[in-house]
PDB file of N, CA, C and O in Angstrom, chain B, residues numbered from 101:
ATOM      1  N   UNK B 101       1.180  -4.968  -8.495  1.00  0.00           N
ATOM      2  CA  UNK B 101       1.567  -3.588  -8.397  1.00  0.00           C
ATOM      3  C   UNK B 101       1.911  -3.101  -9.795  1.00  0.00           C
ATOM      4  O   UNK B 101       2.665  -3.811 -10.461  1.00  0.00           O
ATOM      5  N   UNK B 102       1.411  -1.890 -10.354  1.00  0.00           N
ATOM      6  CA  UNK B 102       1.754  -1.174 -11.333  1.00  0.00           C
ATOM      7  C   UNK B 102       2.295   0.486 -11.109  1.00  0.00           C
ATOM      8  O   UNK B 102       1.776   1.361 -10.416  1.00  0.00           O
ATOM      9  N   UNK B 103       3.449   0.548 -11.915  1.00  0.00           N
ATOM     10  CA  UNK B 103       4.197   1.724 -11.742  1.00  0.00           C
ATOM     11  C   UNK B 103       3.833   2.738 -13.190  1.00  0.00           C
ATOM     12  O   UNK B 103       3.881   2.365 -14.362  1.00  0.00           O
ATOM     13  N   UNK B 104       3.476   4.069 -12.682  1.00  0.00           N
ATOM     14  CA  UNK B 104       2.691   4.887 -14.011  1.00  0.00           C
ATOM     15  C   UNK B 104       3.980   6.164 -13.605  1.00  0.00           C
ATOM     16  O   UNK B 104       4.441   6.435 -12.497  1.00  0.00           O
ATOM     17  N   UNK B 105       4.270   6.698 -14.800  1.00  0.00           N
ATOM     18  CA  UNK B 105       5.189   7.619 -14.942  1.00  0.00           C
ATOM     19  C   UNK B 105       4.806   8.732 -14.288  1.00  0.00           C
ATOM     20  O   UNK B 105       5.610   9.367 -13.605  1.00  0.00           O
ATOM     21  N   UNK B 106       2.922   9.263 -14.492  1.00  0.00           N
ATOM     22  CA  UNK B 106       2.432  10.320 -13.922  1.00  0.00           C
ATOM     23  C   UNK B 106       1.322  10.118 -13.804  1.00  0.00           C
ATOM     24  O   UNK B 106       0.779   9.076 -14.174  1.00  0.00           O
ATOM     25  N   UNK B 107       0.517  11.466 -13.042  1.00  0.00           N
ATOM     26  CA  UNK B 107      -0.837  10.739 -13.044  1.00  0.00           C
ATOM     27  C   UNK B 107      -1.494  10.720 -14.521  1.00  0.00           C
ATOM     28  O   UNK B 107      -2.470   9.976 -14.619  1.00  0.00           O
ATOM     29  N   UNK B 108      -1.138  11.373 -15.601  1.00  0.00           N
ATOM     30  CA  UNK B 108      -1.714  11.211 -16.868  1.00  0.00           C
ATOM     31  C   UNK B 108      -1.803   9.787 -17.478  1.00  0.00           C
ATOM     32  O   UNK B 108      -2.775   9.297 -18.052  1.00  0.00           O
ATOM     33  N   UNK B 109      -0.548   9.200 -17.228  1.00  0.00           N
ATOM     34  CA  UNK B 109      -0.675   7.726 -17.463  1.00  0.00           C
ATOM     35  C   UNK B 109      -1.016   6.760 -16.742  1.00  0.00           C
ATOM     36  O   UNK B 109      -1.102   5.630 -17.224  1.00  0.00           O
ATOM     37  N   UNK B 110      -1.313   7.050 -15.272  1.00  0.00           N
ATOM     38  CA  UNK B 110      -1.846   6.074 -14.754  1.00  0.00           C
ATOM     39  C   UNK B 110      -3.425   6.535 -14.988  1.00  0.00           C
ATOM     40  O   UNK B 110      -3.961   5.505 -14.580  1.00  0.00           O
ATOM     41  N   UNK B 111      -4.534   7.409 -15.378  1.00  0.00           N
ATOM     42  CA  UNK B 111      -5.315   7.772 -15.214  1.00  0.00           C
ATOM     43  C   UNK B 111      -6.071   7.352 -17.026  1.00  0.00           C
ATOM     44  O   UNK B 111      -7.264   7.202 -17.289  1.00  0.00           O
ATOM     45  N   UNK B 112      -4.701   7.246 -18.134  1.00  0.00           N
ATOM     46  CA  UNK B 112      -4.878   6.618 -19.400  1.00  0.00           C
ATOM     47  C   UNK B 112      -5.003   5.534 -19.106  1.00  0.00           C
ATOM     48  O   UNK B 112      -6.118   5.162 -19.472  1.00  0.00           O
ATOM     49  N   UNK B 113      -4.276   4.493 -18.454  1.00  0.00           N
ATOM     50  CA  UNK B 113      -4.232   3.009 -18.709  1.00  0.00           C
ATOM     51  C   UNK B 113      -5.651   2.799 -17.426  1.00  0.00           C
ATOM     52  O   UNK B 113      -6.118   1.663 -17.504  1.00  0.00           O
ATOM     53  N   UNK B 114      -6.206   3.506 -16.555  1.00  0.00           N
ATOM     54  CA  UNK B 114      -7.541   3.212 -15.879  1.00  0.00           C
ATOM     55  C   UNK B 114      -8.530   3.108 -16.584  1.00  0.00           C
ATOM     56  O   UNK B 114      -9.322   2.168 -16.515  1.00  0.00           O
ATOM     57  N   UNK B 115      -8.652   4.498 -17.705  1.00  0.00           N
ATOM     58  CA  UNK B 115      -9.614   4.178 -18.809  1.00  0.00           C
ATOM     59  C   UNK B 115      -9.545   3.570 -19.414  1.00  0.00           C
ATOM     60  O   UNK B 115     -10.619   2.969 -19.449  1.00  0.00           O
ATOM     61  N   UNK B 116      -8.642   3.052 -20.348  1.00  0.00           N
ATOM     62  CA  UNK B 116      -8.154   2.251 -21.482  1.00  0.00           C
ATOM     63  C   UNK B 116      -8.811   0.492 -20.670  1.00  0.00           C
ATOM     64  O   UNK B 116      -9.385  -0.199 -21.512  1.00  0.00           O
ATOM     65  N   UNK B 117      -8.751  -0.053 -19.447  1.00  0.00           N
ATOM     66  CA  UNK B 117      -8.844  -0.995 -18.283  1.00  0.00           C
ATOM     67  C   UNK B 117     -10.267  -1.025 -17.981  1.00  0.00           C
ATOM     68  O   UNK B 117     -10.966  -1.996 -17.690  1.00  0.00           O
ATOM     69  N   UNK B 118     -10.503  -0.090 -18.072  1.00  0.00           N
ATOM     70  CA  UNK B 118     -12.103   0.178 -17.260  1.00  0.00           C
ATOM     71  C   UNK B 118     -12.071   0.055 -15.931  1.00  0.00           C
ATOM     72  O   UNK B 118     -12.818  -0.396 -15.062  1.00  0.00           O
ATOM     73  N   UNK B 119     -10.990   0.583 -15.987  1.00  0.00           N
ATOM     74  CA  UNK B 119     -10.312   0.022 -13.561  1.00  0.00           C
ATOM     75  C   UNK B 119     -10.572   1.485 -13.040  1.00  0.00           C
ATOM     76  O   UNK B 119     -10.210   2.522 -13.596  1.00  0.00           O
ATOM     77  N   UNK B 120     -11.479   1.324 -11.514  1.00  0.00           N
ATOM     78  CA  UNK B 120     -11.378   2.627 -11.133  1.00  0.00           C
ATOM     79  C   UNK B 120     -10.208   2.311 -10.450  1.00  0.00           C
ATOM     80  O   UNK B 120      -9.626   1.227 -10.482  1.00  0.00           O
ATOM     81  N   UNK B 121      -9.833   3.484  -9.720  1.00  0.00           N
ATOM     82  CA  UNK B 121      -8.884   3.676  -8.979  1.00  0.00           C
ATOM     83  C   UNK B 121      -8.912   3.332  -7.227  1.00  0.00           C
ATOM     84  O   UNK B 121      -9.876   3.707  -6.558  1.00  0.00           O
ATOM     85  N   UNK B 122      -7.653   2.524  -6.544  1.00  0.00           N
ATOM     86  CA  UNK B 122      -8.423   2.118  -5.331  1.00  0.00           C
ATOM     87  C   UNK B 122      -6.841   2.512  -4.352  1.00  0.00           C
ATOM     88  O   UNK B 122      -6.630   3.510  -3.664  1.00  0.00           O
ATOM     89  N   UNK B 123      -5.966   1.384  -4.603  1.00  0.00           N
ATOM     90  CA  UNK B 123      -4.611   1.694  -3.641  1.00  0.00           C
ATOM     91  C   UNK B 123      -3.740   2.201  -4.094  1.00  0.00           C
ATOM     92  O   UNK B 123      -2.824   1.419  -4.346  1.00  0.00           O
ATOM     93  N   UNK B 124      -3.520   3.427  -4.398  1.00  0.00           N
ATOM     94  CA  UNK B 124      -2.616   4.312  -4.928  1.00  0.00           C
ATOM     95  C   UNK B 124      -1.670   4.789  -4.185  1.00  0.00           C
ATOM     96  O   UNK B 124      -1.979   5.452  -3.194  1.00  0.00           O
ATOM     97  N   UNK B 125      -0.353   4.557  -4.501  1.00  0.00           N
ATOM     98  CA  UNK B 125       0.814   5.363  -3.241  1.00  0.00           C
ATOM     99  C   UNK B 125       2.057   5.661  -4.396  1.00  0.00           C
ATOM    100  O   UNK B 125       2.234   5.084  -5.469  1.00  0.00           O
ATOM    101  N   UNK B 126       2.764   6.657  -3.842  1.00  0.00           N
ATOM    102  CA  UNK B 126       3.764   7.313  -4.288  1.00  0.00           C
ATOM    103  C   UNK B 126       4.956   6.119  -4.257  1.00  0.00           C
ATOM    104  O   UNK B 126       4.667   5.129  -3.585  1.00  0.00           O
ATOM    105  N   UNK B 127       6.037   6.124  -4.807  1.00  0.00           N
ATOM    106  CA  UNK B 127       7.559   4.970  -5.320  1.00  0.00           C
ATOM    107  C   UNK B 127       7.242   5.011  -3.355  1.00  0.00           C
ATOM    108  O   UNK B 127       6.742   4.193  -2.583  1.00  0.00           O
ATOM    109  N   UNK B 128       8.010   6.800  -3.121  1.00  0.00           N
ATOM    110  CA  UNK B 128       8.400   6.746  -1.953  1.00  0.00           C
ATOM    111  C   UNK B 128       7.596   6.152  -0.445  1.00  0.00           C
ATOM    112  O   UNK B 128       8.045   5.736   0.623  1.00  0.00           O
ATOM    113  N   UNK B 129       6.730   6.279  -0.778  1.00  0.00           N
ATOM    114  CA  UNK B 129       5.837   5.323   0.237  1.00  0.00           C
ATOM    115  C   UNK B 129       5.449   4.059   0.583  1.00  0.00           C
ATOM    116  O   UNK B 129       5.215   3.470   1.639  1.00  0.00           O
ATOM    117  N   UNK B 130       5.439   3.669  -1.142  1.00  0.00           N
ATOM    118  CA  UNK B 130       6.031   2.240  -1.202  1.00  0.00           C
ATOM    119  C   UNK B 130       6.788   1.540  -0.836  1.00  0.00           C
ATOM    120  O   UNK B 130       6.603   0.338  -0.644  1.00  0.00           O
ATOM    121  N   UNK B 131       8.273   2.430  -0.582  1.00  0.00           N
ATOM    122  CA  UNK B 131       9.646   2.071  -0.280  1.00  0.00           C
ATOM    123  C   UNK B 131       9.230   2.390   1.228  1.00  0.00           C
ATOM    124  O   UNK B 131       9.708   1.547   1.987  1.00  0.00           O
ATOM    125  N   UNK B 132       8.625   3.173   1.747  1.00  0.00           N
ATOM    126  CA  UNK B 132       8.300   3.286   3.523  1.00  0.00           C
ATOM    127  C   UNK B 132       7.795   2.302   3.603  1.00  0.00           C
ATOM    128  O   UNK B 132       8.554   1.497   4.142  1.00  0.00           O
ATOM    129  N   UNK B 133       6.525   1.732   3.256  1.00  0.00           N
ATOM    130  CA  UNK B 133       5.641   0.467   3.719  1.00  0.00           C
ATOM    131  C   UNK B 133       6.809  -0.304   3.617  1.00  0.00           C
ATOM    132  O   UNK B 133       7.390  -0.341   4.702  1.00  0.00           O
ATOM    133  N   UNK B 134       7.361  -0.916   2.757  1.00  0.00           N
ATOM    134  CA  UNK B 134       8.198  -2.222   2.485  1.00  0.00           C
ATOM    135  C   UNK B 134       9.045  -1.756   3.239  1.00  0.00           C
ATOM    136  O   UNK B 134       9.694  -2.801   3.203  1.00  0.00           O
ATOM    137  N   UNK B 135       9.650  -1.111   3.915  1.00  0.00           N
ATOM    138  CA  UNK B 135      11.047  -1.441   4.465  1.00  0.00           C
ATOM    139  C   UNK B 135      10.501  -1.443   6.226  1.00  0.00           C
ATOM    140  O   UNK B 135      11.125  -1.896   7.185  1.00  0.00           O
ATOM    141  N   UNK B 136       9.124  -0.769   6.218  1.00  0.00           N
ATOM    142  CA  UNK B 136       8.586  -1.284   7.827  1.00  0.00           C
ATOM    143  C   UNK B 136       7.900  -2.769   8.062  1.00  0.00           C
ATOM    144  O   UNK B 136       7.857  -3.605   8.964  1.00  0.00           O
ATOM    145  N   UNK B 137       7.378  -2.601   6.695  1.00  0.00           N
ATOM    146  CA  UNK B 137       6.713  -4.199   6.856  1.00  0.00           C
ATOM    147  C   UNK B 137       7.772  -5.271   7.002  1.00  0.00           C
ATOM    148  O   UNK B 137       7.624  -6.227   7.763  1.00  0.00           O
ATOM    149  N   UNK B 138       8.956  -5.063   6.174  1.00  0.00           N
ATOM    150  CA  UNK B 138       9.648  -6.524   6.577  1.00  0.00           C
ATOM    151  C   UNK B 138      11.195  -6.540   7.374  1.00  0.00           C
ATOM    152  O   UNK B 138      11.916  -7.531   7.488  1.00  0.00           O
ATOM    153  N   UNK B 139      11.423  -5.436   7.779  1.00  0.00           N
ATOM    154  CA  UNK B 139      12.131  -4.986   8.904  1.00  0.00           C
ATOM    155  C   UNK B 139      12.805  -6.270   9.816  1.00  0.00           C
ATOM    156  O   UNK B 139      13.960  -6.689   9.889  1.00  0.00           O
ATOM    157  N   UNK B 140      11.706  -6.635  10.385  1.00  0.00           N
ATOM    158  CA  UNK B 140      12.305  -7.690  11.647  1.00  0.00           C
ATOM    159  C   UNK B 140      11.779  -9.193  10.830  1.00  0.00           C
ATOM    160  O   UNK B 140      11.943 -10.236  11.463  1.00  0.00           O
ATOM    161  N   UNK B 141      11.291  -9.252   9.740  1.00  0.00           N
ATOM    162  CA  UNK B 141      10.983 -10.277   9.241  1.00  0.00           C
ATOM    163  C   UNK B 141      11.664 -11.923   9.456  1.00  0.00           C
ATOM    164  O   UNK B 141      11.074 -12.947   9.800  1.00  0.00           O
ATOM    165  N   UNK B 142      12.969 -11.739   9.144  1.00  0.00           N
ATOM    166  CA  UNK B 142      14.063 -12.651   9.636  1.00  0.00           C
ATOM    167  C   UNK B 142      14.673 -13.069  11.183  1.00  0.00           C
ATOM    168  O   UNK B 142      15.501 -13.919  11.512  1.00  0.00           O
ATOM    169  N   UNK B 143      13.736 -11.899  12.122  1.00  0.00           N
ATOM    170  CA  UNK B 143      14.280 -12.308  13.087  1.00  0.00           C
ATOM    171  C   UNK B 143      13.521 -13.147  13.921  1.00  0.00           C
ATOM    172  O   UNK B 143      12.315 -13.326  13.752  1.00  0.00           O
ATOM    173  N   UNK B 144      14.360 -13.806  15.056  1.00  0.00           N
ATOM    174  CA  UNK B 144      13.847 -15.023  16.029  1.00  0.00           C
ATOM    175  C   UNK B 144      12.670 -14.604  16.552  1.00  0.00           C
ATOM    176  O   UNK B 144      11.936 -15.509  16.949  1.00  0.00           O
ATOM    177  N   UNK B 145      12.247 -13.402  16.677  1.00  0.00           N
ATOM    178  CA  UNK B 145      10.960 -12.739  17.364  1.00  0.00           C
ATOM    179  C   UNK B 145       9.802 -12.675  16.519  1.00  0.00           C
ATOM    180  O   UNK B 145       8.686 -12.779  17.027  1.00  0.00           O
ATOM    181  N   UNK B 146       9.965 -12.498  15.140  1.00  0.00           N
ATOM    182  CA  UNK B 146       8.965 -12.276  14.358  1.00  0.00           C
ATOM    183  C   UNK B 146       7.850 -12.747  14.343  1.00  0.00           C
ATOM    184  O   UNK B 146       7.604 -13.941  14.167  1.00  0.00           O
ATOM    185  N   UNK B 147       7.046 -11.879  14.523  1.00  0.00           N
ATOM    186  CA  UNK B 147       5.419 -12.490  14.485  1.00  0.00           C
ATOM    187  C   UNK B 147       4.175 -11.792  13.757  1.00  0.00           C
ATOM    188  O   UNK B 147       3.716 -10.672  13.983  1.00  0.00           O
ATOM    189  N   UNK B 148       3.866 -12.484  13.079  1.00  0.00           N
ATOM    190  CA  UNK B 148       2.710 -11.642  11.764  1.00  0.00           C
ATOM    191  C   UNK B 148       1.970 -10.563  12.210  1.00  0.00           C
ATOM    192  O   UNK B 148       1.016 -10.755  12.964  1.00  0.00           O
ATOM    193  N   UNK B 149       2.256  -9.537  11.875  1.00  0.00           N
ATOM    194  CA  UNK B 149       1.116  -8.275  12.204  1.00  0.00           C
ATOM    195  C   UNK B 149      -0.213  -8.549  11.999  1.00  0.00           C
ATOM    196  O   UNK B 149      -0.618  -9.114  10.983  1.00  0.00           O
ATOM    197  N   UNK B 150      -1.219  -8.025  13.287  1.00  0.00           N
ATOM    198  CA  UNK B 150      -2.386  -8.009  13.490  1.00  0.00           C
ATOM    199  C   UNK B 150      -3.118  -7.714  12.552  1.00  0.00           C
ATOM    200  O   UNK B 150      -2.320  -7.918  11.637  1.00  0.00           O
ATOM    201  N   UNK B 151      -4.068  -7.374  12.046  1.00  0.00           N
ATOM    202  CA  UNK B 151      -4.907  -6.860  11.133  1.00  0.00           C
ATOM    203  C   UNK B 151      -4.759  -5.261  11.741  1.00  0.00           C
ATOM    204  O   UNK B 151      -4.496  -4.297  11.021  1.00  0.00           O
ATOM    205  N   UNK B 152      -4.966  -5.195  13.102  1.00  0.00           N
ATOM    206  CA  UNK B 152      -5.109  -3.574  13.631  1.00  0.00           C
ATOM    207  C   UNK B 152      -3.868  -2.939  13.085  1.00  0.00           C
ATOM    208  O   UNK B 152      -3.855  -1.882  12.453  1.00  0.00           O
ATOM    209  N   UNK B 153      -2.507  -3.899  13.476  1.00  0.00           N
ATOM    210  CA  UNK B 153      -1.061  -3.294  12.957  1.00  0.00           C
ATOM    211  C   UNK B 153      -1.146  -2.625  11.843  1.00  0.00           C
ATOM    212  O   UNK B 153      -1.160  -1.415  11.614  1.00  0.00           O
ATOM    213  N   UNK B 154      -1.197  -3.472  11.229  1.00  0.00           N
ATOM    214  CA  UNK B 154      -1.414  -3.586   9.833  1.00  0.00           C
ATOM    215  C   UNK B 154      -2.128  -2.072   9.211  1.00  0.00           C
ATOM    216  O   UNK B 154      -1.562  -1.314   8.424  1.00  0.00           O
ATOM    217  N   UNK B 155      -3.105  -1.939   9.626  1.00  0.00           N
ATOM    218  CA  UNK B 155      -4.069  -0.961   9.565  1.00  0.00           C
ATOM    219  C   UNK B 155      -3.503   0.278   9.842  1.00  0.00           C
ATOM    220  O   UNK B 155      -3.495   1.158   8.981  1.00  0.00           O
ATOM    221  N   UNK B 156      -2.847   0.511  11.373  1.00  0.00           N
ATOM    222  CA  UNK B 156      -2.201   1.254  12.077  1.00  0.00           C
ATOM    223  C   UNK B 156      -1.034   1.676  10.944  1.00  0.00           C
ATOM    224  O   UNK B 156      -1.138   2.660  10.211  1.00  0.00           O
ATOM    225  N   UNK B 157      -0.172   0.962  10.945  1.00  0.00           N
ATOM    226  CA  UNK B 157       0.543   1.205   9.956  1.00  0.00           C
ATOM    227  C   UNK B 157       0.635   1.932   7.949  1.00  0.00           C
ATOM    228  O   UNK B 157       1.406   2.562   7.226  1.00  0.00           O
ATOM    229  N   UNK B 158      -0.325   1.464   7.914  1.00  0.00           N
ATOM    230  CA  UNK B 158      -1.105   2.172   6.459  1.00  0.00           C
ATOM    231  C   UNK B 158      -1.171   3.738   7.279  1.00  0.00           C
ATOM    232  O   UNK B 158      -0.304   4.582   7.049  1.00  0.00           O
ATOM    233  N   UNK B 159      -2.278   3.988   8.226  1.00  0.00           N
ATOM    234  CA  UNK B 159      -2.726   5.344   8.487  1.00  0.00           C
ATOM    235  C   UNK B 159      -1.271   5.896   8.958  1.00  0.00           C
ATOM    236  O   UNK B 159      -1.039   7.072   8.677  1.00  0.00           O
ATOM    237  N   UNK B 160      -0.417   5.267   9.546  1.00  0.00           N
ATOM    238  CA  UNK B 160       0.672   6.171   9.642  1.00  0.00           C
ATOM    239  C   UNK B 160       1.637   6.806   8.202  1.00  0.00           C
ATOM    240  O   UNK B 160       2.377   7.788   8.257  1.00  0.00           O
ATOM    241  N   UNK B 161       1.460   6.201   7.330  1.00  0.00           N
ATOM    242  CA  UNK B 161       1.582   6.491   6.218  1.00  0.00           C
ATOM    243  C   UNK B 161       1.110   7.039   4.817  1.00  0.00           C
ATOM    244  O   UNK B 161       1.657   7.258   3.736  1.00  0.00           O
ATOM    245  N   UNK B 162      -0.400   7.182   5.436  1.00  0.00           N
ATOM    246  CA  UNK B 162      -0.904   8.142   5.002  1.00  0.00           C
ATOM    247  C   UNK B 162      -2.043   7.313   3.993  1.00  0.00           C
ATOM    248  O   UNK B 162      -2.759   7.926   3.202  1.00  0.00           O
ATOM    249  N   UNK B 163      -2.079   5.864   4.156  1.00  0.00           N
ATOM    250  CA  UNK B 163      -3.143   5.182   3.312  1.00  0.00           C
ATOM    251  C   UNK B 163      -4.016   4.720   3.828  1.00  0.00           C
ATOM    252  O   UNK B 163      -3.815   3.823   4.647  1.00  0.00           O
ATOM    253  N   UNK B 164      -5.462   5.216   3.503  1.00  0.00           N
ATOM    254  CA  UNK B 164      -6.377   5.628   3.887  1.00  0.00           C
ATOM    255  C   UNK B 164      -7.702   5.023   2.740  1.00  0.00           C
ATOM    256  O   UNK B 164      -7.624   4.916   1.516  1.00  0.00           O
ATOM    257  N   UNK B 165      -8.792   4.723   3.582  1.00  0.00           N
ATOM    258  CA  UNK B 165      -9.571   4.512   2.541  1.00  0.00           C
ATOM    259  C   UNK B 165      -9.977   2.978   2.137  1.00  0.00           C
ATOM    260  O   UNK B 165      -9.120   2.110   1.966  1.00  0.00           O
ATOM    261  N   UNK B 166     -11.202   2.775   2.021  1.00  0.00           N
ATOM    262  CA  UNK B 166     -11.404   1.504   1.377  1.00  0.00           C
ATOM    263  C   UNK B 166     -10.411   0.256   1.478  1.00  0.00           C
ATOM    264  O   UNK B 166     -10.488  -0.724   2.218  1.00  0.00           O
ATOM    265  N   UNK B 167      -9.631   0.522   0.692  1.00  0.00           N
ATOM    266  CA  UNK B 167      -8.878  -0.670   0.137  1.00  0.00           C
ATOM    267  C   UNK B 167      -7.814  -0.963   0.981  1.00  0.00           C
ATOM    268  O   UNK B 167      -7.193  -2.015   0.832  1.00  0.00           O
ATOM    269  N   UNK B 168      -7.446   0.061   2.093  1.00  0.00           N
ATOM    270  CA  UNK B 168      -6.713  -0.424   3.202  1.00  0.00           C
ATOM    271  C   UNK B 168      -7.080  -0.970   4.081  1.00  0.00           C
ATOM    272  O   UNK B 168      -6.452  -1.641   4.900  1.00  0.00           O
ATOM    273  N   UNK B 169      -8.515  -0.661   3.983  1.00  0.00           N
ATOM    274  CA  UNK B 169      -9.491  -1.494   5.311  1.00  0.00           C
ATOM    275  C   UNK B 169      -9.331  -2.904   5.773  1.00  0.00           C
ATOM    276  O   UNK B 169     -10.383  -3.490   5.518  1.00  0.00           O
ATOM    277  N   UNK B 170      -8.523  -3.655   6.308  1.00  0.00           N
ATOM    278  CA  UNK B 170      -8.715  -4.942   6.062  1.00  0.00           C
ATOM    279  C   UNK B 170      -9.962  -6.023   7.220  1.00  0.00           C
ATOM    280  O   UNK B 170     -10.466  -7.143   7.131  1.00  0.00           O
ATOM    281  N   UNK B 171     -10.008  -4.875   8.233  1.00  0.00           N
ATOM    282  CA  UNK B 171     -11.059  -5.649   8.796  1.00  0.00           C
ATOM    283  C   UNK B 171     -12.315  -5.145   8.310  1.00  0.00           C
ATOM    284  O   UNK B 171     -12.402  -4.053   7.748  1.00  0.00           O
ATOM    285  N   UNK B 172     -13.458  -6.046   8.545  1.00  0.00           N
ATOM    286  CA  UNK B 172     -14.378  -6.097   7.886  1.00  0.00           C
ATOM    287  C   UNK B 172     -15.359  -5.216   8.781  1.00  0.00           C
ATOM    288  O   UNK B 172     -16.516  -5.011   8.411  1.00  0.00           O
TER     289      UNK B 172
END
């Protein structure tokens, strides 16, 4: 994971990389995914999210696209 001040600098260090651009999310969305993804992590019930979850979960958050795709 890399954190860019704005999009000017994350869009400098892509060129500067020769990296296109693929999973891009805001601090705050970041902080949504991570605090749903590991939520019940510790508890006696826990059981690894599906690939669909998984998936489900991105689109509820608004990530979309390619690189969230995880099934094939």
């Amino acid at each position: 994971m890399l954190l860019f001040r704005d999009e000017g600098h994350a869009t400098n260090w892509r060129t500067q990389h020769q990296v296109t651009e693929a999973g891009r999310m805001s601090l705050e969305t970041g902080w949504r995914l991570a605090r749903t993804w590991y939520t019940d992590k510790r508890g006696p019930n826990w059981r690894r999210s599906s690939l669909e979850d998984a998936e489900a979960l991105f689109a509820r958050l608004g990530l979309t696209g390619d690189f969230w795709r995880l099934r094939s």
